[in-house]
Structures are given as C-alpha cells and as structure tokens.
One Martini backbone bead per residue (centre of mass of N, CA, C, O) as a GRO file, in nm:
protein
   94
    1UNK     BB    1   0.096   0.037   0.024
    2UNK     BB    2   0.027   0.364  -0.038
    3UNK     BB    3   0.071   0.716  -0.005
    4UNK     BB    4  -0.267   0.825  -0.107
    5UNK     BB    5  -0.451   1.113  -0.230
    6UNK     BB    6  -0.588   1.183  -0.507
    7UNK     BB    7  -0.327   1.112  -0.620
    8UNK     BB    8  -0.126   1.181  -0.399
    9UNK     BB    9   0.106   1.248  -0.184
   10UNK     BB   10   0.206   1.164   0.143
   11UNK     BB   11   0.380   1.405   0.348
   12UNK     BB   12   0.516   1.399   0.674
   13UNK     BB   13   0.603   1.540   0.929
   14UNK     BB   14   0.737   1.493   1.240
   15UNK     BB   15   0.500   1.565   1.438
   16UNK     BB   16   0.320   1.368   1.294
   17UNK     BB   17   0.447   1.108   1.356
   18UNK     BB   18   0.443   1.171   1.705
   19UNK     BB   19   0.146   1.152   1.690
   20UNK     BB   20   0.084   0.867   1.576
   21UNK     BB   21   0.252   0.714   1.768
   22UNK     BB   22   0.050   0.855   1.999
   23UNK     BB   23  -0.195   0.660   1.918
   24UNK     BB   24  -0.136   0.399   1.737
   25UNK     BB   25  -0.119   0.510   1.460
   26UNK     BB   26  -0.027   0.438   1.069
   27UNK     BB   27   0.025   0.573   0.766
   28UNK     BB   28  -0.148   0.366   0.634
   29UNK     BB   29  -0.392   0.479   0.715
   30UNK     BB   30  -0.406   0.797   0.666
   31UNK     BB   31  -0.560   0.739   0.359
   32UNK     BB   32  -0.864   0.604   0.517
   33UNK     BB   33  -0.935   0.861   0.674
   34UNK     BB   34  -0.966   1.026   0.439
   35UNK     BB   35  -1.164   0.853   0.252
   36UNK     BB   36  -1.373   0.741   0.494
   37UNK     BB   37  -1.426   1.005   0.644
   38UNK     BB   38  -1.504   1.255   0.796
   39UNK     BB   39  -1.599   1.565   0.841
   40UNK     BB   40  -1.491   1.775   1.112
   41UNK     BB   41  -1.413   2.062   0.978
   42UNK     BB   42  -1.372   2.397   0.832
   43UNK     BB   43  -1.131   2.477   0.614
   44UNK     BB   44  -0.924   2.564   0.404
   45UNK     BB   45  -0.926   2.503   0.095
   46UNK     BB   46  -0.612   2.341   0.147
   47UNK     BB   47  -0.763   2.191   0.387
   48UNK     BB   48  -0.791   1.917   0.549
   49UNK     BB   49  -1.027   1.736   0.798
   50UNK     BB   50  -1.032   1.395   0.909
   51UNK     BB   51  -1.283   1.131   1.063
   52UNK     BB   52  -1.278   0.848   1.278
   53UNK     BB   53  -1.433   0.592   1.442
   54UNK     BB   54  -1.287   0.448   1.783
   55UNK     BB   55  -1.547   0.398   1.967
   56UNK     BB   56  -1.474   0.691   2.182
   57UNK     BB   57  -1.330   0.789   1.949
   58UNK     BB   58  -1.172   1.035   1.751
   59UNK     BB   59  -0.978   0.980   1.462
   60UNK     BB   60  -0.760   1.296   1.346
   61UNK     BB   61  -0.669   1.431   0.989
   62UNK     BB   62  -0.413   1.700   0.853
   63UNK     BB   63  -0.433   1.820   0.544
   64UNK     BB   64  -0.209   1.964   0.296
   65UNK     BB   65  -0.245   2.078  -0.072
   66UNK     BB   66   0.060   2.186  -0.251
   67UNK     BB   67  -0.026   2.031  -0.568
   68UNK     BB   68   0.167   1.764  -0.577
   69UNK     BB   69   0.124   1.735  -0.287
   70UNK     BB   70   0.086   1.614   0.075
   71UNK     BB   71   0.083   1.763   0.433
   72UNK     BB   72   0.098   1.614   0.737
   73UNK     BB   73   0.003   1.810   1.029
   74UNK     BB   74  -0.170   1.630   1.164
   75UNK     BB   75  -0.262   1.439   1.456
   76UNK     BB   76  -0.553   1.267   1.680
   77UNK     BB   77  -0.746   1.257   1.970
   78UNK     BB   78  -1.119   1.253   2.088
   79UNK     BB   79  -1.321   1.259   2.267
   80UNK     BB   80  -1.667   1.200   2.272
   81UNK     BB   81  -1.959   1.395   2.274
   82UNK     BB   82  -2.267   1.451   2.280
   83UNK     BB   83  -2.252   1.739   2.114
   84UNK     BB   84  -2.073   1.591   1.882
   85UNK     BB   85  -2.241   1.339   1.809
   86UNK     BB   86  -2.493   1.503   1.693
   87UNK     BB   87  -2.379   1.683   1.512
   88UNK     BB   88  -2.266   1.443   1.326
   89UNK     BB   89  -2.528   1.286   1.284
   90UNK     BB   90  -2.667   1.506   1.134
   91UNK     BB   91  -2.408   1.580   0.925
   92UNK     BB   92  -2.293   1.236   0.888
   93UNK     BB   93  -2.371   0.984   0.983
   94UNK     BB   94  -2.249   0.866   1.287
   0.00000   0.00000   0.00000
C-alpha cells in the first residue's frame, strides 16, 4: 500500500509522525481516513481535515494541500461528547 489521496503522495511533518506514534495509528492508516472518514470541521480552501471513529474516540487527521502532494500536520485523537456525536450524526450520520 501507497500513501496516497487524490492520486497524490502524503508526505508527513515530523511533528505528525510523533503524534501519529502517540495514538497507535500508522501511516498506512493515514489514506483510509482521509478516504473514508467524515469532514471534522471547516478547513481553508487547501486544508482537509478528516476523522473516524474508533469506539469513544475519534482519530482525526489534518492535510494540506501543496499541489504535487500533500503534507500531513497533524494527527490527533479526542474523546466524543453528546454534543458532539448529536452535531455529527445530524450533519454526517455517524
């Protein structure tokens, strides 16, 4: 398996790989939840931000842009609230 989205390599930070290790996803990860995954909030025109859920938490992940590829900058991971899982299954039927 490639890292790729949109046909398009993912190249992560450094900063992203120790956050991606402090969570226990892998890089191979990285492209199913961008592809797969629900739009977590808002980004600007060349920012993606993407989340799956994974039992009480969900793991999301932030790319940019760049044109030739992307750059991944963040991975992360936050415990759901009822006003949040409400928000999401309204707006992504999660």
């Amino acid at each position: 398996m490639n890292f790729t989205y949109k046909g398009k390599p993912i190249l992560p930070t450094k900063t992203a790989l120790n956050e991606l290790s402090d969570i226990n996803v892998n890089l191979y990860e990285v492209p199913e939840i961008l592809e797969k995954g629900f739009e977590v909030r808002k980004r600007a025109k060349n920012i993606t931000e993407r989340g799956i859920q994974r039992g009480k938490k969900v793991i999301n992940v932030v790319v940019v842009d760049l044109g030739d590829y992307y750059k991944l900058i963040h991975a992360g991971e936050f415990t759901l609230s009822k006003k949040f899982k409400k928000l999401m299954r309204y707006k992504n039927g999660i």
